[in-house]
N, C-alpha and C positions, 0 to 999 in steps of 0.2 A: 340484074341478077346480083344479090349480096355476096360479101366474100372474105373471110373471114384473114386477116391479114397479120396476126399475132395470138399467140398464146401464152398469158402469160401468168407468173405465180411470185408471190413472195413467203419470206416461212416467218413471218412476224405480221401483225397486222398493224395500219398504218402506215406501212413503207410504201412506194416505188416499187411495183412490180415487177418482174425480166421478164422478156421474152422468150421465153424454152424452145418456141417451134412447135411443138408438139407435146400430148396430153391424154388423160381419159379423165372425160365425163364420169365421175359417178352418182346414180341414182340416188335420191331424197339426198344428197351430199355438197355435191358439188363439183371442182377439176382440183383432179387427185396435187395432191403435192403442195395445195396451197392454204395460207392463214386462215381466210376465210369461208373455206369450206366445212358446211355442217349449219353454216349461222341461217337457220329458222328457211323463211323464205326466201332468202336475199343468199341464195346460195352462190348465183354465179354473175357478174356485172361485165355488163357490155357497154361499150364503147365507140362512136363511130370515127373512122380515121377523119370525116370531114370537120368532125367539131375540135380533136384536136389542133387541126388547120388554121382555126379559130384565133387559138392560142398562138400558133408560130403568128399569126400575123399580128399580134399584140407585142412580138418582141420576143415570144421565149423558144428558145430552144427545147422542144421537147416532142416526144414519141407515144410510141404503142409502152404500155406500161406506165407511163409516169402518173398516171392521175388515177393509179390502182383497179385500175378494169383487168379483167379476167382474158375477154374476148375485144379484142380490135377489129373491127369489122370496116367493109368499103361498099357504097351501092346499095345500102338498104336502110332506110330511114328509120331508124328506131324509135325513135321517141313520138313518131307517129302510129306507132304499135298498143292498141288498147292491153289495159293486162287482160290477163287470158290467154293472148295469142299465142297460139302454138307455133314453134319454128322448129324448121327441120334444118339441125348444122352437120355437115358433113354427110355422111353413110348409114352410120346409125344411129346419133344422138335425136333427142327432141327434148327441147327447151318448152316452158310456157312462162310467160311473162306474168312477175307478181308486183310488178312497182316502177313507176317511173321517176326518176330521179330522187332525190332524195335532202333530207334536211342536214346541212356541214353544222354539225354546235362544234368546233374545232378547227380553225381555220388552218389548212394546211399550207406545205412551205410553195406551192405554186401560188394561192391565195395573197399571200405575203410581197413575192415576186411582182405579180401583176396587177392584183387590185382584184381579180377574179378568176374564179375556175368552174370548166363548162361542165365536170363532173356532175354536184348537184343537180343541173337543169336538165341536163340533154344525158348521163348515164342511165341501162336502165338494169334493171335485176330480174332475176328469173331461175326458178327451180330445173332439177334432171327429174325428166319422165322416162328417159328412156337409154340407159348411156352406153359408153361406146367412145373408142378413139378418134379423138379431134388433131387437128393439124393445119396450118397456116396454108391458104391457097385452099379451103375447102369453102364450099357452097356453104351458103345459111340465108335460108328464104322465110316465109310466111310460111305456115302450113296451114290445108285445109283440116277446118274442125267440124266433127259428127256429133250430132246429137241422137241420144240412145235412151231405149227402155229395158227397165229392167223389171221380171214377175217374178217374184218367186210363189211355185206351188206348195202349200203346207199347211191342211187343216190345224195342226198345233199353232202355226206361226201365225195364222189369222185369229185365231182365237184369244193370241197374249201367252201363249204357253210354253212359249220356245223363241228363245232370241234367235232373229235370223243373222247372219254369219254369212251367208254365200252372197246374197246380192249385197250386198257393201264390197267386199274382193273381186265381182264383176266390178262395179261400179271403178272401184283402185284401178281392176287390171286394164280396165278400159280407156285411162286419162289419156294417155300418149295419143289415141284419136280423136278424143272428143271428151262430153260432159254426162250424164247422167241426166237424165229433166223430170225422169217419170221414173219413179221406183217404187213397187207395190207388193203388198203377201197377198194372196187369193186362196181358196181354200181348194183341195185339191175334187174340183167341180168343171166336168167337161164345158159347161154352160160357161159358166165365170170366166175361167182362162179365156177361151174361145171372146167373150165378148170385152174383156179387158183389150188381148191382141188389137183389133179393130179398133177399140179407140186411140191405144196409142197408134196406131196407123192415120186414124183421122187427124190427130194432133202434128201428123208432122216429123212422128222421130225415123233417121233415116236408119237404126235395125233397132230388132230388140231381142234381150236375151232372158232366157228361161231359164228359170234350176229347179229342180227338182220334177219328181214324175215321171220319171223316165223310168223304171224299173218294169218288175212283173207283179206287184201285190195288184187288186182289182182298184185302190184307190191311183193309181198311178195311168195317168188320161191325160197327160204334156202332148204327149205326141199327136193322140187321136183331136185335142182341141187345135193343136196346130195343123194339122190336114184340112179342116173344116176353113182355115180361114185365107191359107196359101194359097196361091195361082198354078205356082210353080216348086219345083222341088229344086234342091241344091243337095242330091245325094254324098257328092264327093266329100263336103265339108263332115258332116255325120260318118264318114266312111271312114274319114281322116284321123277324126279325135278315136273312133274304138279300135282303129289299127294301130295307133302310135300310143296311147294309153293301155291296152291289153298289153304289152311289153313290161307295164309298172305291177298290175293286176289282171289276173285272167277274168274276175267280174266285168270286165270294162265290155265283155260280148254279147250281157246281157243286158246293157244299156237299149234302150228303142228309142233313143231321141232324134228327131229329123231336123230336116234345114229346111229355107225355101221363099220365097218372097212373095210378098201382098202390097202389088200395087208399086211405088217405088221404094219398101220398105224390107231388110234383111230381118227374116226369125231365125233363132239359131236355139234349139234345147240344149243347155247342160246340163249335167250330172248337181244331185242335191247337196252338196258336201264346199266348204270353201276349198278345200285342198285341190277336189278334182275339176271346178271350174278354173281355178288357175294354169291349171295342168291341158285343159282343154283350149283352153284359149293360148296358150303357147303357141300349140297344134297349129290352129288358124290365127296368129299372127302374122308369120310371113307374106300370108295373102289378102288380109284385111282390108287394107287399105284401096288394094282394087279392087278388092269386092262392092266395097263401099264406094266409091266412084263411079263404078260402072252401074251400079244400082241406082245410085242416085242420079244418075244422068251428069256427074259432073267429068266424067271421063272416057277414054275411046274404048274403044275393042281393044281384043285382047290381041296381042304381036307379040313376034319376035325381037 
């Protein structure tokens, strides 16, 4: 079990980082308070306390911070972490890994001291998907990652006639659990959706989510294509987003989008608009992730 063993920040870049203790994570940022947050994908650098170890046993004196890492960490092997991986540090943050170590053109003053520094080899970096307050003595593991589909319903949008907008902000709001692999416009065609659904189901992806179609014009058949291909229905999630969204807009009632699973795969309709898939997926955020475990057989029953 990984453990995250310093927090640390400096307000210039270059320096020696401190150890603060504690922090927040901000999203596409970085941990608040520090130089190098904001810088591209290399928003936040981790460190393991073992490779430190390294160094003391070379002769130097030195800590959590000295060699400008963000996160000190103990018990989890970092640099054996593909980028991508998603890790879950503390309660709410989620890290994904964008680069492992990195190229010194600027030999710094450990470099100078000992002949080497494990920074380059063994540091690695990694963006905020999800932030939230960090703090010394908090968990930071691997996290399991989902692979998703995304349809969206829109004769305009299959035809070239309308930029679609919504399945990209699924696709964004989605990264904290996983990747996007299958993203498609389909026309708004009972047949089509219905047989798209299925194959992303053959393919593999463990949910996928719909936008648009859900209304009451007679082109709008999300729902009725998703009945056709479900086993099972998952009413609460559908119950979830028009009770908690109707509070933003009294429209949100006449939403018809269902939930439900095919096979060991999560469908979930949204609303057509980016605004209100974002806003839906908030709704079922908190329960995502066991949704998606227990669906995919990677997780147990539901307890206390």
């Amino acid at each position: 079990m990984g453990e995250i063993v310093a927090v640390c920040t400096s307000l210039e870049k270059g320096q020696r980082k401190i150890n603060i203790g504690e922090s927040a994570l901000i999203k596409n940022k970085g941990l608040e308070g520090d130089a190098h947050a904001g810088f591209a994908h290399r928003q936040v650098s981790l460190l393991a306390e073992e490779s430190i170890a390294k160094m003391n046993a070379q002769g130097l004196d030195v800590g959590p911070g000295d060699f400008a890492e963000n996160l000190t960490t103990r018990g989890i092997d970092l640099v054996s972490l593909p980028v991508g991986t998603r890790l879950q540090a503390g309660v709410e943050t989620v890290l994904r890994v964008t680069q492992i170590g990195k190229e010194c053109h600027d030999r710094c003053a450990i470099y100078h001291q000992a002949g080497d520094c494990v920074m380059p080899r063994e540091g690695i970096f990694a963006e905020v998907l999800l932030e939230g307050k960090i703090k010394a003595g908090d968990k930071i593991n691997k996290k399991e990652s989902y692979k998703f589909g995304v349809i969206t319903a829109s004769d305009k949008g299959s035809r070239g006639e309308r930029v679609d907008e919504s399945g990209p902000a699924i696709s964004k709001d989605l990264l904290p659990w996983g990747d996007v692999i299958d993203q498609v416009i389909v026309p708004d065609d009972r047949g089509a959706l219905a047989r798209m659904m299925k194959e992303m189901v053959t393919r593999g992806v463990d949910a996928i989510f719909t936008t648009g179609g859900t209304g009451l014009s007679p082109r709008d058949v999300t729902p009725e294509a998703t009945l056709e291909v479900v086993d099972r229905l998952v009413p609460g999630i559908s119950e979830a987003i028009r009770r908690e969204t109707a509070t933003a807009t009294a429209k949100a009632m006449l939403s018809r989008g269902v939930a439900g699973i095919c096979s060991s795969t999560l469908i979930v309709n949204l609303p057509g608009s980016p605004k209100a898939v974002t806003e839906c997926l908030a709704v079922i955020a908190p329960v995502l992730e066991h949704a998606l475990e227990t669906v995919s057989g990677r997780g147990g029953e539901c307890s206390r």
